[in-house]
C-alpha positions in Angstrom: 0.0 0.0 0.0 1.1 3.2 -0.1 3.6 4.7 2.2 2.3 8.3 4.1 4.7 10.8 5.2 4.2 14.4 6.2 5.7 17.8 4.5 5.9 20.7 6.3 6.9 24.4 5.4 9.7 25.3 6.8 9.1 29.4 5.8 6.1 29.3 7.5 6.2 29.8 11.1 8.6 27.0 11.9 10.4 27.7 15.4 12.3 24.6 17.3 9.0 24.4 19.9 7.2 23.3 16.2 9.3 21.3 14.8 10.2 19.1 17.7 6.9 18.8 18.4 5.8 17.9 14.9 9.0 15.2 14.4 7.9 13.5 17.5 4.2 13.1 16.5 5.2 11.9 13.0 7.6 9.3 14.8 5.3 8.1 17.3 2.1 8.0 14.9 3.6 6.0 12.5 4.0 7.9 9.1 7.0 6.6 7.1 8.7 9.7 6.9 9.3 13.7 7.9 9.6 16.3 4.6 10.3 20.1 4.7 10.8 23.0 2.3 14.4 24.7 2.4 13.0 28.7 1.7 14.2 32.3 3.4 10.3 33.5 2.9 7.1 33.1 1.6 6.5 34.2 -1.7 5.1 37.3 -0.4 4.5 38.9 3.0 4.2 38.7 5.9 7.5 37.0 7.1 7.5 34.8 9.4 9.6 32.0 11.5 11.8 29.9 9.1 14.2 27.3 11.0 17.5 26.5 8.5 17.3 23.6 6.9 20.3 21.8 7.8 20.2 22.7 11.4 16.5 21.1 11.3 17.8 17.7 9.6 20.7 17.5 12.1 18.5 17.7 14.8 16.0 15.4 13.5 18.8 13.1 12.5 20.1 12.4 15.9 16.6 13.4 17.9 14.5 10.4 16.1 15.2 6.8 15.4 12.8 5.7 12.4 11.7 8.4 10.3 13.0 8.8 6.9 13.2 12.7 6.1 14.6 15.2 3.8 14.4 18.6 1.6 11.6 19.0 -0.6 13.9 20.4 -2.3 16.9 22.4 -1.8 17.7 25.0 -4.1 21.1 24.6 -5.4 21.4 28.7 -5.7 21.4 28.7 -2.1 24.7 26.8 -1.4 27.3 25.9 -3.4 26.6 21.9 -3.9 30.1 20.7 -2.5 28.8 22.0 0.6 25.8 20.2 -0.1 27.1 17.2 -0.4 29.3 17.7 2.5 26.3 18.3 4.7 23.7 15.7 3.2 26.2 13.1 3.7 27.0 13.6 7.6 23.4 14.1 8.1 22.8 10.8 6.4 25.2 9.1 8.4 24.0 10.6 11.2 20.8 9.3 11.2 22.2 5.7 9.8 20.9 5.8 6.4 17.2 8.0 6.5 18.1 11.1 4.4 16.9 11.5 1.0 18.7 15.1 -0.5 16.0 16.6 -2.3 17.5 18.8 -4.8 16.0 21.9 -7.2 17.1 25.0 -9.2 14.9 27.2 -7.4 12.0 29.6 -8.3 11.5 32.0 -5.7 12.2 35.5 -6.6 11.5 36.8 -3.6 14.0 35.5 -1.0 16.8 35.7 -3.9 16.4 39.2 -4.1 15.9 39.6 -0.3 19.1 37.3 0.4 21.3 38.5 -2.1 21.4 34.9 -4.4 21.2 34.9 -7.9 17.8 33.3 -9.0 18.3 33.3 -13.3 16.2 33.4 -16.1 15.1 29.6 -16.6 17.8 28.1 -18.7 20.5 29.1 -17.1 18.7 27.9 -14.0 18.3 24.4 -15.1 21.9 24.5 -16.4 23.2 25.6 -13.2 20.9 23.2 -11.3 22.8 20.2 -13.8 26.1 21.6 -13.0 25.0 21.2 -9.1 23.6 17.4 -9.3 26.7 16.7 -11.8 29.3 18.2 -8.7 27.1 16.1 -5.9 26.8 12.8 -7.9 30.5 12.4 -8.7 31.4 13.7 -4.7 28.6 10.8 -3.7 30.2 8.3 -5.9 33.9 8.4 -6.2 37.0 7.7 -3.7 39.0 9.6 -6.1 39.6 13.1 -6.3 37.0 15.1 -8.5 37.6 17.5 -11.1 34.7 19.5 -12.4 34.6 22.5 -14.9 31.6 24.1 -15.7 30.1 27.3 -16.3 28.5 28.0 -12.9 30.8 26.0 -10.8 34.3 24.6 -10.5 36.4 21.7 -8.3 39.5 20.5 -8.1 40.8 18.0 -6.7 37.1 17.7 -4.4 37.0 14.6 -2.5 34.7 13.7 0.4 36.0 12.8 3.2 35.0 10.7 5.5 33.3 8.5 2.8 29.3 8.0 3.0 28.5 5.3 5.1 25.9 4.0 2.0 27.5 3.3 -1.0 26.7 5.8 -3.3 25.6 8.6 -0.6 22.2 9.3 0.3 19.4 9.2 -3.0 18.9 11.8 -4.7 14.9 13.4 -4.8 14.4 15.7 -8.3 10.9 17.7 -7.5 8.8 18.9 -9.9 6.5 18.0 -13.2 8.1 19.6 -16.0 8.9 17.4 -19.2 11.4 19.3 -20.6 13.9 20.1 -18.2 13.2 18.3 -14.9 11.8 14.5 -15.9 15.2 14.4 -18.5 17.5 15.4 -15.2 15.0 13.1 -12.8 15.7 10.0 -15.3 19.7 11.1 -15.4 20.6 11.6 -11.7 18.0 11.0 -9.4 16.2 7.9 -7.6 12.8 9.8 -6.6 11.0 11.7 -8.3 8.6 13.5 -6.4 5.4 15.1 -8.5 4.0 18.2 -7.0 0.5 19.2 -6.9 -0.8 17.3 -9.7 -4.2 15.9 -11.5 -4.2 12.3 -11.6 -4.1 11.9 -15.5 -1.4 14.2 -15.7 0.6 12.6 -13.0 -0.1 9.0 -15.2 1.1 10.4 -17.9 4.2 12.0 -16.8 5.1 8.9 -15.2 5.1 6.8 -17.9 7.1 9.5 -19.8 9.7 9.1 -17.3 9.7 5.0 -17.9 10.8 6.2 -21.2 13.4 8.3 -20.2 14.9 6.1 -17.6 15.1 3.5 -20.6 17.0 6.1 -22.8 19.3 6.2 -19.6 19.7 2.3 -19.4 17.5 2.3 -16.5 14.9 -0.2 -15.0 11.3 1.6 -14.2 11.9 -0.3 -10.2 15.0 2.2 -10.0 13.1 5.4 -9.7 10.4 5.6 -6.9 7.4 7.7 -7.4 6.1 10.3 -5.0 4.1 12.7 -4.8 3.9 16.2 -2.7 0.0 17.7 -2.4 -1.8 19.5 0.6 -4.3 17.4 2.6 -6.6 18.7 4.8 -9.1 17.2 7.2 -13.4 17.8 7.3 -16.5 17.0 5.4 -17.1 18.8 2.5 -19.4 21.6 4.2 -16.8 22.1 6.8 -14.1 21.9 3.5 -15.9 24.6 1.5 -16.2 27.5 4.1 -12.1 26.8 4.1 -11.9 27.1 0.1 -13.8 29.7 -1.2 -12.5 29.7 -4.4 -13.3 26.3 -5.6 -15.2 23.1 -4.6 -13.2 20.3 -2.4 -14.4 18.4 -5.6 -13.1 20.6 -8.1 -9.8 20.5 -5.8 -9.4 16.8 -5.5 -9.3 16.7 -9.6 -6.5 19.2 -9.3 -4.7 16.5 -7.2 -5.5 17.7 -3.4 -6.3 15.2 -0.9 -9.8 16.7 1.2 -12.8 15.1 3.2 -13.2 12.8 6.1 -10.7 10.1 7.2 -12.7 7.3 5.0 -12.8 9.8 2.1 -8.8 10.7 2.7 -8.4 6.5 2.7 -10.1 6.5 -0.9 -8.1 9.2 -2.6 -4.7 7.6 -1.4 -5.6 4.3 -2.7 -6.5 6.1 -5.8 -3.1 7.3 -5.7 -1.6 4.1 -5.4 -3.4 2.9 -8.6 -2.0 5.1 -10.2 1.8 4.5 -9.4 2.3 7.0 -6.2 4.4 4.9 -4.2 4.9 7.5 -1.4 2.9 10.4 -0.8 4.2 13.5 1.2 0.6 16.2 2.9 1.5 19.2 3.1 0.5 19.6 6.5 0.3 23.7 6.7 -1.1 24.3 9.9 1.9 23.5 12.2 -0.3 23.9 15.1 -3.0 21.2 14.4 -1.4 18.6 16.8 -5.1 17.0 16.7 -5.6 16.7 13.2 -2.0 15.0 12.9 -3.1 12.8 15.5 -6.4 12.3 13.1 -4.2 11.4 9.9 -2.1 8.8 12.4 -4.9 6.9 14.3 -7.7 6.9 11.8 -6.0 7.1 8.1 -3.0 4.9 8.3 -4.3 2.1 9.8 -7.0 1.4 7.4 -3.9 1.5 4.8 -2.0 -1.5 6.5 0.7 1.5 7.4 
């Protein structure tokens, strides 16, 4: 069946108080795994808490004992990716083997302009963001000393040290739907690719089209798992439409959000599963709501043999 974990925004209002208090709930329920954004801001105002990524995964690395966890995703304009992979590895040894590095090119404008990093028009972007999961695959995978000269970034002589404890480093997670530049790097470098916020059909379809990129690669289909990141919230659909005013919970479960009552929530993940999610990460955005976490863990999992 498929696996449930949590996603949380770490730009929005996340303090220590909340995340400890989230990681231990997600532990104790029983969800397979812990997910969080890496962002400065929201898109747009107000500001508000935003605990640093790594610092979050180091505690939650050495603070739980099950949990998988890791970025979804971590813009490679934010740090340079031998630092990256510096990081991502001792936090995957850390935690013996539970990080996945979720990696992106970023699209914020807002906190690049705020922060002083340089977002770039799109190709660029995506060429950087190659140049990044190049640097971090080759650190990952060889003993030997790494030379790498690119347009964006440069090593020599880059070797990491101490070695990964997992042969190969932790896996890497490529976010996003896009057929022409992400699925092509997904197929290339990655071993999840996580769908975002997407119509069933369309997330069908783009999953096949990956098969057929992996193939290109000399992949197998079994080497890449699926996931998918979408907002869930808890409530019948009367409660459900004085939340969303701008749309039906009906018209917002055919955009790919999972709504309704614990039995409804049970039905749209197994539609999920059909479908070829393998692991699902809700966006769980009121970091407050202890009780409907505890809702998701006691009254949704269990009816999925989680």
């Amino acid at each position: 069946m498929i696996e449930v974990a949590i996603m949380v925004e770490g730009q929005n209002g996340l303090n220590w108080e909340r995340w400890q208090r989230i990681a231990r709930a997600v532990e104790d329920l029983g969800f397979v795994g812990l997910y969080r954004s890496d962002h400065y801001t929201n898109a747009n105002p107000p500001d508000m808490d935003s605990l640093e990524l790594w610092v979050s995964l180091t505690w939650l690395a050495s603070h739980t004992q099950r949990i998988e966890f890791g970025p979804l995703v971590s813009p490679v304009s934010f740090r340079h990716p031998t630092m990256t992979a510096r990081m991502a590895a001792a936090v995957d040894d850390l935690s013996n083997g539970r990080l996945t590095l979720g990696l992106g090119a970023g699209w914020q404008e807002r906190e690049h302009t705020h922060y002083g990093w340089d977002l770039l028009p799109v190709g660029p972007r995506f060429a950087r963001f190659q140049e990044g999961l190049e640097i971090v695959t080759r650190l990952f995978n060889s003993a030997e000393p790494v030379y790498f000269h690119g347009d964006y970034y440069n090593v020599q002589e880059g070797v990491l040290l101490p070695r990964p404890q997992r042969p190969g480093g932790p896996p890497l997670l490529i976010g996003g739907n896009g057929p022409l530049r992400t699925l092509p790097l997904t197929a290339r470098y990655a071993r999840e690719w996580n769908a975002v916020y997407m119509p069933r059909a369309e997330f069908v379809e783009r999953n096949a089209l990956l098969d057929e990129m992996l193939a290109e690669n000399g992949r197998s289909p079994s080497s890449m798992r699926r996931s998918l990141m979408t907002r869930v919230e808890i409530g019948d659909d009367a409660a459900l439409g004085r939340k969303f005013t701008q749309a039906t919970p009906a018209e917002l479960r055919q955009r790919g959000l999972v709504l309704g009552t614990p039995a409804a929530i049970v039905e749209q993940l197994g539609s999920w599963h059909e479908a070829g999610v393998q692991r699902i990460m809700l966006q769980w955005l009121d970091l407050d709501d202890m009780a409907g976490l505890e809702t998701l863990g006691t009254q949704v999992l269990p009816q999925l043999g989680a």
